[in-house]
C-alpha positions as CSV (number, residue, x, y, z in Angstrom):
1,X,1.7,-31.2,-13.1
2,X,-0.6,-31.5,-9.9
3,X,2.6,-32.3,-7.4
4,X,4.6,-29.3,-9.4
5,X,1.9,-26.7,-8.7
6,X,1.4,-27.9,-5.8
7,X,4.8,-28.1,-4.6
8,X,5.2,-24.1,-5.6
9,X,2.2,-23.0,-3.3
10,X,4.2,-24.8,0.0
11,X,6.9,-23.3,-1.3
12,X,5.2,-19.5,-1.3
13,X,3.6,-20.8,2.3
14,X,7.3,-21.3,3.6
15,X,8.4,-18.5,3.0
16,X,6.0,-16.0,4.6
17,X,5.2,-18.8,7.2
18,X,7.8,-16.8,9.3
19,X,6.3,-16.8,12.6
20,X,6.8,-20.4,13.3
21,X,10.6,-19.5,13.7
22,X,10.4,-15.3,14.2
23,X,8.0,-15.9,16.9
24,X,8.4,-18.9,18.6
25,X,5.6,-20.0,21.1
26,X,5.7,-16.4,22.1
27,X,6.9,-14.3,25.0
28,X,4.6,-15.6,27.8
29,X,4.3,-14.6,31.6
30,X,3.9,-18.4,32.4
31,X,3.9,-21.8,31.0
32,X,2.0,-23.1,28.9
33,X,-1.0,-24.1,30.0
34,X,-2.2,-27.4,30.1
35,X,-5.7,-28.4,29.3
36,X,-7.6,-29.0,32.1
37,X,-10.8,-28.0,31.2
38,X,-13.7,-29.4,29.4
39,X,-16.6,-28.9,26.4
40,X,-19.4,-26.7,26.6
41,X,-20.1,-23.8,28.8
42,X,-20.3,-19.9,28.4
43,X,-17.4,-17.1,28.6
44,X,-17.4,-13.5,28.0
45,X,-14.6,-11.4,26.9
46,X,-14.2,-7.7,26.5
47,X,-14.9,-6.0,23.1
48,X,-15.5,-2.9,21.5
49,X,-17.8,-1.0,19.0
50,X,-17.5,-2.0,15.4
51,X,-17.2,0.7,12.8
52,X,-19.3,-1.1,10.2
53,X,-21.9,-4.0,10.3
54,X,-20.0,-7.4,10.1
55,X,-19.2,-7.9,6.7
56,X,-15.9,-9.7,6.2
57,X,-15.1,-7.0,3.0
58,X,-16.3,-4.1,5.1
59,X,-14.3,-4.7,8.5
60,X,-10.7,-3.4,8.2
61,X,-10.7,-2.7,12.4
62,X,-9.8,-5.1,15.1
63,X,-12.9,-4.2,17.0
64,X,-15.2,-6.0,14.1
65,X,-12.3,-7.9,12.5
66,X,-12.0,-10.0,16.0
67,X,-15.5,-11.0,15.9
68,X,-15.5,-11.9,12.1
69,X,-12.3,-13.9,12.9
70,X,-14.4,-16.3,15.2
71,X,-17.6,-16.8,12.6
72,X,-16.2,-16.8,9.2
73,X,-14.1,-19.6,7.8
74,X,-12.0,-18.8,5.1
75,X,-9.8,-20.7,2.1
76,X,-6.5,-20.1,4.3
77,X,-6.8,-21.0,8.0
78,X,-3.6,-19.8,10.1
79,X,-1.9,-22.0,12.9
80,X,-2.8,-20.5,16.2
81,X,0.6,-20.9,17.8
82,X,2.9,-20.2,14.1
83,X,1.0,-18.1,12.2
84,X,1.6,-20.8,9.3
85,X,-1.0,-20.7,6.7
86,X,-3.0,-24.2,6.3
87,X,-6.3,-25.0,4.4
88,X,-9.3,-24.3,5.4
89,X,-11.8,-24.0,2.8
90,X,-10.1,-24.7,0.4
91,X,-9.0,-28.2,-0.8
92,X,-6.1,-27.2,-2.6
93,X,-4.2,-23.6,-3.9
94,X,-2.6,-24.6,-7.1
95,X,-0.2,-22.3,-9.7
96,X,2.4,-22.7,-12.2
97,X,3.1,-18.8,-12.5
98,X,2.2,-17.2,-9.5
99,X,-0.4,-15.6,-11.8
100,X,-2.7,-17.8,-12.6
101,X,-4.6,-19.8,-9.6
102,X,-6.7,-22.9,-9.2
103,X,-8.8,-23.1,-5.7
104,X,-10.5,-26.1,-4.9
105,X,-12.8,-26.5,-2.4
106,X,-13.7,-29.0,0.2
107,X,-17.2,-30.5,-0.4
108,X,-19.8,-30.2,2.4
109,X,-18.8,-27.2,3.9
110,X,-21.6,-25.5,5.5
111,X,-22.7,-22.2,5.5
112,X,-24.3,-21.3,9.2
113,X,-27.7,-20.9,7.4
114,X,-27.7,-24.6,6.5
115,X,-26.4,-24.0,2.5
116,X,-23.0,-25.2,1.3
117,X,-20.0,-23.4,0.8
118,X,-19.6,-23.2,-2.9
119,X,-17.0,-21.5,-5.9
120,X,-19.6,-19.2,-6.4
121,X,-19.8,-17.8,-2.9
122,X,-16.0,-17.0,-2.8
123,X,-16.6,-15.5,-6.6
124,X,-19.8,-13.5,-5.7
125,X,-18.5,-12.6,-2.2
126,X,-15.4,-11.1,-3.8
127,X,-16.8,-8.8,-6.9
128,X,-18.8,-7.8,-4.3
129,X,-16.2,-6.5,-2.0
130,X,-14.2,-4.8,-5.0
131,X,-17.1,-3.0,-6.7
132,X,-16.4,0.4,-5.3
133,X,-19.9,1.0,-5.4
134,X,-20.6,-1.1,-2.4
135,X,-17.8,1.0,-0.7
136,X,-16.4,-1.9,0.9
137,X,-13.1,-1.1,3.8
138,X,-11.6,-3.9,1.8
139,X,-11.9,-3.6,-1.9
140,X,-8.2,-2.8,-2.0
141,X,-7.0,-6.0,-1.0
142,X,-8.4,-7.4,-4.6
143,X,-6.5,-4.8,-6.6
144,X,-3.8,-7.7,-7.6
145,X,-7.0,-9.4,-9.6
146,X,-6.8,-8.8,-13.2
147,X,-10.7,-6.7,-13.9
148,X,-10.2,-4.8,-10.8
149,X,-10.1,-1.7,-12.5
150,X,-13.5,-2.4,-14.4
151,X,-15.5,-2.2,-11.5
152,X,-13.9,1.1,-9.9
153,X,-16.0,3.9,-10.6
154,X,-14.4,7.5,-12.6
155,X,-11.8,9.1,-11.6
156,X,-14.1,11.4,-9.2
157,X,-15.0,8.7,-7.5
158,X,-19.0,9.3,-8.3
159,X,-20.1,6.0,-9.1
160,X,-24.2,7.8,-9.7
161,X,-22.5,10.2,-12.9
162,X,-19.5,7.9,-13.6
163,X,-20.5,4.2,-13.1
164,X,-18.1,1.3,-13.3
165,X,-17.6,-0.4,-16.9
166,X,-18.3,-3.2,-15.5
167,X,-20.1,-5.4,-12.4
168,X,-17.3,-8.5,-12.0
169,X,-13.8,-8.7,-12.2
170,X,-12.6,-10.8,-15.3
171,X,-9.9,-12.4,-13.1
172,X,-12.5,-14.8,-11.5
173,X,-14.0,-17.7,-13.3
174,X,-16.4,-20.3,-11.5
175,X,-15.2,-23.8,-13.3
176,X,-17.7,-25.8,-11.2
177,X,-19.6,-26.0,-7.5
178,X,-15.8,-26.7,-5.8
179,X,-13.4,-24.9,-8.5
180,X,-12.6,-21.5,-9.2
181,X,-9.6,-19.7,-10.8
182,X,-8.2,-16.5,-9.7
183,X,-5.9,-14.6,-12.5
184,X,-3.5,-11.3,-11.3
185,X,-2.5,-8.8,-13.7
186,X,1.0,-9.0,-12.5
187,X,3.1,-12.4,-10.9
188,X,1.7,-11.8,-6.5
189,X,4.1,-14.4,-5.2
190,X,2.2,-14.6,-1.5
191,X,-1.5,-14.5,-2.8
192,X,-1.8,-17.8,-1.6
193,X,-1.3,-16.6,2.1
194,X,-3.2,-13.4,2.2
195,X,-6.6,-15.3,1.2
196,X,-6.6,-16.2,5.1
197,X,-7.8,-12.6,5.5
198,X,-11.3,-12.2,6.1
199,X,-11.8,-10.3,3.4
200,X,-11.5,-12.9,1.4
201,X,-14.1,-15.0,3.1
202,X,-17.0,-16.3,1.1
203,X,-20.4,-14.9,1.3
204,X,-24.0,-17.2,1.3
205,X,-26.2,-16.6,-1.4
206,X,-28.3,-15.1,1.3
207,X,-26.5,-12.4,1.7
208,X,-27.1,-11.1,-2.0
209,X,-31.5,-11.7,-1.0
210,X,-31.5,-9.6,1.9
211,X,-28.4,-7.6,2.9
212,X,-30.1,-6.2,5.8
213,X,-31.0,-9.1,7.2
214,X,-27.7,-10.2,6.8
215,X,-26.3,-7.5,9.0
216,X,-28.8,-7.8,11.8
217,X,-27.8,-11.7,12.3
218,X,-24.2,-12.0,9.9
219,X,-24.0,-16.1,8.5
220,X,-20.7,-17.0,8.0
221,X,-19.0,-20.7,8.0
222,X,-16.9,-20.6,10.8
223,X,-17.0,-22.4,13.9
224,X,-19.2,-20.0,16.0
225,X,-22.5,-18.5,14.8
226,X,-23.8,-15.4,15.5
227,X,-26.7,-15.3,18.3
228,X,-27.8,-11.6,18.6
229,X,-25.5,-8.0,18.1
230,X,-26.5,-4.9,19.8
231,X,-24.6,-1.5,21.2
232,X,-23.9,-3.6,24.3
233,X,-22.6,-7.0,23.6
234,X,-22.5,-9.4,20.5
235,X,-23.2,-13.2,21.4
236,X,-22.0,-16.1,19.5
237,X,-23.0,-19.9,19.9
238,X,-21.2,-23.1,19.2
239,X,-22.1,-23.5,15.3
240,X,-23.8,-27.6,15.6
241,X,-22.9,-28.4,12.0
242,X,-19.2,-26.8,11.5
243,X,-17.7,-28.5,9.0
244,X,-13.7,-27.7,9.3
245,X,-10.8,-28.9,11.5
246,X,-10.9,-25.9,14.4
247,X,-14.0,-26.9,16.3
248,X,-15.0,-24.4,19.2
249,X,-14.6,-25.9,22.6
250,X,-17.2,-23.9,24.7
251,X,-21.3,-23.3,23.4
252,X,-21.4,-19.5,23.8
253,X,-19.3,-16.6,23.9
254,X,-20.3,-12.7,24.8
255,X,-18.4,-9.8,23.3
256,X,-19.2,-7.3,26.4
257,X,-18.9,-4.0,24.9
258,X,-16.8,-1.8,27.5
259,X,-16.3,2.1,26.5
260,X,-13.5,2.3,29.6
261,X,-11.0,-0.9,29.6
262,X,-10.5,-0.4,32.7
263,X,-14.0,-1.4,34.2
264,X,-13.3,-4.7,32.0
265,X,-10.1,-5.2,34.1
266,X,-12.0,-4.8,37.4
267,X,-14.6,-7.1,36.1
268,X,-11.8,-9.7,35.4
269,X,-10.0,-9.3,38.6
270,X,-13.8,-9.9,40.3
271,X,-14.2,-12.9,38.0
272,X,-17.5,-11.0,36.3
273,X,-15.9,-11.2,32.6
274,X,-13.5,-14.6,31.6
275,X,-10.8,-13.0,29.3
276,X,-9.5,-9.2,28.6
277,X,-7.5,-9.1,25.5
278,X,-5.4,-6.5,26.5
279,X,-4.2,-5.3,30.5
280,X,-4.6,-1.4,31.0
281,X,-1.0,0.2,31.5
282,X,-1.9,0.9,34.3
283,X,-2.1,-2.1,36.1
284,X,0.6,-3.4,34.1
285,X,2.6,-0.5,36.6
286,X,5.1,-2.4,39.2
287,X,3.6,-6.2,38.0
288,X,0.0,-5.5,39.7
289,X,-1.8,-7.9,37.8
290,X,0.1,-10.6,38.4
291,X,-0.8,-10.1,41.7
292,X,-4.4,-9.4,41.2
293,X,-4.2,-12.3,38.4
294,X,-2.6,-15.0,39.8
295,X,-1.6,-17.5,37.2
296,X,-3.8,-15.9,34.6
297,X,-2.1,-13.6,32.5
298,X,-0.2,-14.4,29.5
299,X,2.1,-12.1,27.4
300,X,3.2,-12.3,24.0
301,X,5.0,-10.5,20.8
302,X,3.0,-9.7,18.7
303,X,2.4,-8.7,14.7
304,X,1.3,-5.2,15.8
305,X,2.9,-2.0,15.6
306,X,1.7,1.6,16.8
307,X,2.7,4.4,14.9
308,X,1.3,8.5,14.7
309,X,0.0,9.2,11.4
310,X,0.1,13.1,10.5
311,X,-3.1,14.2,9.1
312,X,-3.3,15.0,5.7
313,X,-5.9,17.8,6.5
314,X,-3.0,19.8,8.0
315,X,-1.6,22.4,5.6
316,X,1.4,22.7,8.6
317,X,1.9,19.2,8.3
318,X,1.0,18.2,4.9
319,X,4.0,19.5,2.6
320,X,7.1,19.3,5.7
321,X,8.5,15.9,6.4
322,X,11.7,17.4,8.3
323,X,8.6,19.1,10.8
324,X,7.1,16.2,11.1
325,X,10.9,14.3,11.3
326,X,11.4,17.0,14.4
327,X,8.2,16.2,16.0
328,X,9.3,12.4,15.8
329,X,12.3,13.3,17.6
330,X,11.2,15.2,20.1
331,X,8.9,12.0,21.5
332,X,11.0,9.9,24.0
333,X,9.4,6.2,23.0
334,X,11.6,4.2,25.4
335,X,10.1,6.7,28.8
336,X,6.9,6.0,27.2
337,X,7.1,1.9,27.0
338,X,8.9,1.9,30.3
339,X,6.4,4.1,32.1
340,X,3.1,4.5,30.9
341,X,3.5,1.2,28.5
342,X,5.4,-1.0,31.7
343,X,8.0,-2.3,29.6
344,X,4.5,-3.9,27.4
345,X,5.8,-2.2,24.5
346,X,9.2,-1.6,23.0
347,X,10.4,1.8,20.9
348,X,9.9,0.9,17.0
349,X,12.6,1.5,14.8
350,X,10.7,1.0,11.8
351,X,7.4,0.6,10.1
352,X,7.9,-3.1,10.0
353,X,7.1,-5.7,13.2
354,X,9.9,-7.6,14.3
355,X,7.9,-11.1,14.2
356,X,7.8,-10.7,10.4
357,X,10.2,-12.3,7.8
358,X,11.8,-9.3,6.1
359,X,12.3,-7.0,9.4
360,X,15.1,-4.3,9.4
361,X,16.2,-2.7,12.1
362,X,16.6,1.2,12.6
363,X,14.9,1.3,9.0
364,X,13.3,4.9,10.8
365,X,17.2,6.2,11.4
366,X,17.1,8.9,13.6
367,X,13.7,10.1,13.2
368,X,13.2,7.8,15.6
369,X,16.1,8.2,18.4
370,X,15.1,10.6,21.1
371,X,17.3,14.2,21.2
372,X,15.8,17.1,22.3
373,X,18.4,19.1,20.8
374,X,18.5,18.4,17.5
375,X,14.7,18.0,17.3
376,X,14.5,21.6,18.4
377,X,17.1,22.9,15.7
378,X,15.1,20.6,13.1
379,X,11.6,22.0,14.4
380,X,13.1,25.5,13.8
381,X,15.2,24.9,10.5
382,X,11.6,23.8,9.0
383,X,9.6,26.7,9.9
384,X,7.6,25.6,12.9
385,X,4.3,25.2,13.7
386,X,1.8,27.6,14.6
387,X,-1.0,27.3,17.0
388,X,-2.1,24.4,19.1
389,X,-0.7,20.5,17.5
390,X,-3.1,18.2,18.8
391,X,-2.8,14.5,19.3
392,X,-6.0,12.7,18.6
393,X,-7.2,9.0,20.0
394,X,-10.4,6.4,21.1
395,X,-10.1,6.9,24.9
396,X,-11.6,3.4,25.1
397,X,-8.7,1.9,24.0
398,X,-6.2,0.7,26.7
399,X,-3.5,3.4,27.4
400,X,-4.4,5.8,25.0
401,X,-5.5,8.7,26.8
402,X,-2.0,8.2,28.9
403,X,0.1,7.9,25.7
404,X,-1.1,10.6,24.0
405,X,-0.5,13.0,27.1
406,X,2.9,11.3,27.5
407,X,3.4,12.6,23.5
408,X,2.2,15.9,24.0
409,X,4.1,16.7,27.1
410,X,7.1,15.6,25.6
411,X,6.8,17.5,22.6
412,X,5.7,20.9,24.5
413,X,8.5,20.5,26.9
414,X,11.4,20.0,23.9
415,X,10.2,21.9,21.2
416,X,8.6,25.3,22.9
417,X,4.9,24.7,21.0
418,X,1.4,23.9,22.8
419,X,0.3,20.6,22.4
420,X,-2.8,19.3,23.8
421,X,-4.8,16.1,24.3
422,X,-8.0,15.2,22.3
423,X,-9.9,12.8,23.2
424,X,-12.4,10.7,21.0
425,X,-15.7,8.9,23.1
426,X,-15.3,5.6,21.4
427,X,-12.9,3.7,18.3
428,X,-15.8,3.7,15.6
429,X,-16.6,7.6,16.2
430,X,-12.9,8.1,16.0
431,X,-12.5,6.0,12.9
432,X,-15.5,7.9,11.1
433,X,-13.6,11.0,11.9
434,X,-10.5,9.9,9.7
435,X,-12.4,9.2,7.1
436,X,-14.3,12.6,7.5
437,X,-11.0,14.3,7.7
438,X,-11.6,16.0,11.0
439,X,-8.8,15.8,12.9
440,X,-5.8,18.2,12.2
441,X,-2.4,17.7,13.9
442,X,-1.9,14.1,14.7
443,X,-3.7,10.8,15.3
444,X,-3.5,7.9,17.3
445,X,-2.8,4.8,14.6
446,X,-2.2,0.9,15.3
447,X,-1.9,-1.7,12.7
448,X,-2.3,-5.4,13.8
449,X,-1.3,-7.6,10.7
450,X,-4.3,-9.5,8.4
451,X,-2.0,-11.8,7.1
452,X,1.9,-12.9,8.1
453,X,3.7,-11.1,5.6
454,X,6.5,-7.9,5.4
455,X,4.2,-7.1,2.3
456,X,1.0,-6.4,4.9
457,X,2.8,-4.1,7.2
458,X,3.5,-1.8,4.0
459,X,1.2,-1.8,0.9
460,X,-2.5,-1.5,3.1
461,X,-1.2,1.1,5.2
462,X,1.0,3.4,2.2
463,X,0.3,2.2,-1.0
464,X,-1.5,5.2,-2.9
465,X,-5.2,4.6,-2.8
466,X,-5.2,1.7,0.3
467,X,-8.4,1.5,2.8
468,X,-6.1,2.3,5.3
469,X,-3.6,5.0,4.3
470,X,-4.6,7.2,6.4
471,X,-1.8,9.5,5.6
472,X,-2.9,10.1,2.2
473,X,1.1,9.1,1.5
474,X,1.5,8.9,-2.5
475,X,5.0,8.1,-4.0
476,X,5.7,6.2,-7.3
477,X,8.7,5.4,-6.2
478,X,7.2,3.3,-3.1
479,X,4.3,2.0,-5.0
480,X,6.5,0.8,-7.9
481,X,9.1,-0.9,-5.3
482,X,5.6,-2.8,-3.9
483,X,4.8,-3.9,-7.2
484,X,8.2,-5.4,-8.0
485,X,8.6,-7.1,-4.9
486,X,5.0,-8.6,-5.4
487,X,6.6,-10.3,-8.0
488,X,9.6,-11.6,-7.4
489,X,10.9,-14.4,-5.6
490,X,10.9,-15.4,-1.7
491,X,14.7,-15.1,-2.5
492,X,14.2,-11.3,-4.3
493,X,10.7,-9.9,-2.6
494,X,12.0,-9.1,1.2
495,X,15.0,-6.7,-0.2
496,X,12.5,-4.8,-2.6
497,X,9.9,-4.3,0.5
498,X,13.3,-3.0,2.2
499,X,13.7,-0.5,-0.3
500,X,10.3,0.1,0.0
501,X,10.3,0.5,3.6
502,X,13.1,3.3,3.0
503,X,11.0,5.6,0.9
504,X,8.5,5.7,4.1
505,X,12.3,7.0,6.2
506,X,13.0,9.7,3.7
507,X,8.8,10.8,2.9
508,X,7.9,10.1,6.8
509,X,4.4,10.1,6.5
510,X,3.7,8.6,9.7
511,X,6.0,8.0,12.8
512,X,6.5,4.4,14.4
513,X,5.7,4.7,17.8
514,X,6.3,1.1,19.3
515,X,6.3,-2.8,18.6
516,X,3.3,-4.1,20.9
517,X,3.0,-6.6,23.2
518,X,-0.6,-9.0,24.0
519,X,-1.0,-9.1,27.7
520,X,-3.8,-10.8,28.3
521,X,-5.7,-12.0,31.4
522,X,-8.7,-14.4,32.4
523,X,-10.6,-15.6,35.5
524,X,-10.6,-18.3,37.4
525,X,-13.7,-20.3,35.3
526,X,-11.4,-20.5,32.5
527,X,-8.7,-22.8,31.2
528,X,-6.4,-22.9,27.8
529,X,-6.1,-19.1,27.0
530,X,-4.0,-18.9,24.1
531,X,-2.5,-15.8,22.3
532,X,-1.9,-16.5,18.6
533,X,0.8,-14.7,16.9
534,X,-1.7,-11.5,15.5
535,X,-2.1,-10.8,19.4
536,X,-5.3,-11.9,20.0
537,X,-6.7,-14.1,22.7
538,X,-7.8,-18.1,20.8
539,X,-11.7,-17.7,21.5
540,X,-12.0,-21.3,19.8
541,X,-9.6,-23.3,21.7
542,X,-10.8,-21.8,25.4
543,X,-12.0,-24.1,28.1
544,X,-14.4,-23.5,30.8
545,X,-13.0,-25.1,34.6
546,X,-15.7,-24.2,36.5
């Protein structure tokens, strides 16, 4: 019975696992690197301004998510240069249905605060995240878990008048300090491989004494520990008593908090910050940093897509998929990756990355070709739009000011209507807009993938009632598509999230901008920068030289 269960997680591994072939060792601008450096030392690397205080249920954005990555362990580790899902936490994964689940731990796994990692943690960690009263970013990613929808509040959402039936989902039993079992409502076929999100990490028992605390100095189990956070940098130190198999390498590492990625790139090129996990477009322009960066840049394919989402809060917008269909057309993504994006991007073709198992090409059709022409007879056939489209964005992000300029010149120029620029101060005040539902026109979007998986790139981002559908897109038809696909097969899964993935071509609810590319860079201090396959630079594994 143990090897059979067994057997059928690796199985479900394998066939999500896809990086390890899709992928490759990635798309680099020079060898691999060997390893010439050495333990200990200090590094810095560029960050940005998390939305929420680092809880692992809470962040849903790379700018907190990157951080949590390097503190919190989780059951599922995955392989820094595949993607491949491997344990972590967790001892085993075990199921005979792809419904029912047995997780056992590994003993003497430690908790930063000195306490073991224990069943309970993961259990308590996890109601805790899916009680919508604690209004946590990623309580959707439990919905599979049978007792999700006892701890939703009414249908108004007003937890005070309509409280949740209950505070725990059913689904999760404690059996002892190093078992739990996890129960679905339905068959979820890749469970095993999204619990390697950090959403799914556990949570110390001190966390439930003295929440705020808890946020002033976060206590994961991971292989860094959190120093100190404020609005300027985050510092994290070499955690003495790790217990799992990815060990840092250096003692100390400083998230610099930059609100122009730019001055980060000058302080790189000056050797006053070790890594920048992403080059500006800019100097991406005619190869210049690999001239200012000699032998320190890397470049790699990435599971990251960036796409426009059309605001819900537009009535112009809302009800008019061949408007927004026109606007799509009217945007020339291949001018854009070739000159504001230096060939760092390509055009997308779909809502899918192309590192991921499951990828279709031209799944967008012509939505997403370039002609002027018959965008403008599309725009017209459809009504229109009156007044001034805007294009919202975080101008701290790399290139974003310059892509959404490109976008609205483009769309001015071929379809006769104003559009204009807006730009946001920083990526959490442009995230709290979203969910405030002040922007009108469009928005600046980007999705880099929590878990390997054609499944991630699709239900978080448009399944009805998702953290991050910020479309507000709601068809049955896609959500029942999703809910088949989560059942079935390896064999049957990847042609339902097809289907799927065609409902988003014929609804349009957002438009696929381009497939990103990492291009990242690093001074002359530091050796063994790696990019693993969710485009992010390997803060564990780095080196210091000097």
């Amino acid at each position: 019975m143990r090897a059979r269960s067994r057997a059928m997680v690796v199985a479900a591994f394998t066939s999500v696992a896809l990086l390890a072939t899709a992928c490759g060792g990635g798309d680099s601008t020079e060898e691999p690197q060997a390893s010439t450096g050495q333990g200990g030392g200090e590094i810095t690397i560029n960050g940005c301004t998390p939305e929420n205080p680092l809880i692992p249920g809470g962040t849903s954005e790379v700018c907190g998510g990157n951080v949590l990555d390097a503190f919190v362990s989780k059951l599922v580790h995955y392989n820094v240069d595949t993607a491949e899902p491997e344990m972590d936490i967790a001892e085993s994964i075990e199921t005979e249905d792809n419904q029912n689940f047995t997780v056992t731990l590994k003993q003497g796994y430690k908790f930063h605060d000195g306490t073991e990692v224990k069943a309970k943690n993961f259990v308590d960690a996890w109601n805790f995240t899916a009680a919508a009263e604690n209004a946590q970013a990623g309580s959707y990613f439990f919905t599979p878990i049978e007792g999700f929808d006892d701890v939703q509040c009414g249908d108004d959402g007003d937890c005070d008048a309509n409280p949740a039936e209950a505070d725990s989902m059913s689904g999760l039993a404690v059996v002892d300090d190093y078992t739990f079992t996890i129960t679905t409502t339905e068959k979820v076929s890749n469970l095993p491989v999204r619990l390697g999100y950090s959403a799914f990490a556990p949570l110390p028992d001190s966390f439930f004494d003295d929440q705020e605390g808890y946020e002033a100095k976060p206590i994961g189990a991971g292989p860094f520990q959190v120093e100190s956070i404020s609005s300027t940098e985050m510092v994290l130190t070499k955690f003495a008593d790790y217990s799992g198999d990815y060990p840092a390498t250096v003692d100390k590492v400083t998230y610099r908090i930059y609100q122009d990625i730019s001055a980060a790139y000058a302080d790189v090129v000056a050797g006053n910050l070790d890594i920048l996990d992403q080059v500006p477009p800019d100097n991406l322009i005619g190869d210049a940093y690999l001239s200012d960066l000699p032998d320190r840049t890397a470049q790699r394919e990435a599971g990251s897509i960036r796409y426009i989402t059309f605001s819900p809060a537009d009535e112009q917008l809302a009800d008019n998929p061949d408007l927004r269909k026109a606007i799509s057309m009217s945007i020339d993504r291949a001018a854009i990756a070739q000159t504001v994006l230096s060939n760092s991007e390509v055009p997308a073709t779909g809502w899918v990355s192309p590192v991921v198992d499951g990828y279709q090409p031209n799944a967008c059709g012509e939505a997403c070709v370039f002609d002027a022409a018959k965008a403008k007879a599309l725009y017209e056939q459809a009504g229109g739009y009156e007044g001034t489209l805007t294009y919202t964005a975080n101008t701290d992000g790399a290139g974003n000011q310059q892509i959404g300029e490109a976008i609205c010149n483009q769309i001015s120029n071929n379809l006769g209507l104003d559009c204009q620029f807006n730009g946001v101060v920083d990526f959490a005040t442009f995230n709290n807009g979203i969910d405030s539902d002040e922007y009108t026109g469009m928005f600046r979007s980007g999705w880099q993938m929590d878990y390997p998986s054609i499944e991630n790139f699709l239900a978080p981002i448009y399944q009805e009632g998702a953290d991050s559908n910020w479309s507000d897109y709601a068809s049955p038809r896609f959500n029942e598509l999703l809910a088949q696909a989560a059942a079935a097969d390896e064999s049957e899964a990847n042609s339902l999230y097809q289907q799927a993935e065609a409902e988003l071509g014929k609804d349009f609810p957002t438009a696929p901008l381009t497939y990103r590319k990492t291009t990242v860079a690093w001074s002359d201090r530091v050796s063994n920068v790696k990019i693993n396959p969710f485009g992010v630079p390997d803060v564990a594994g780095v080196q210091v030289t000097g």
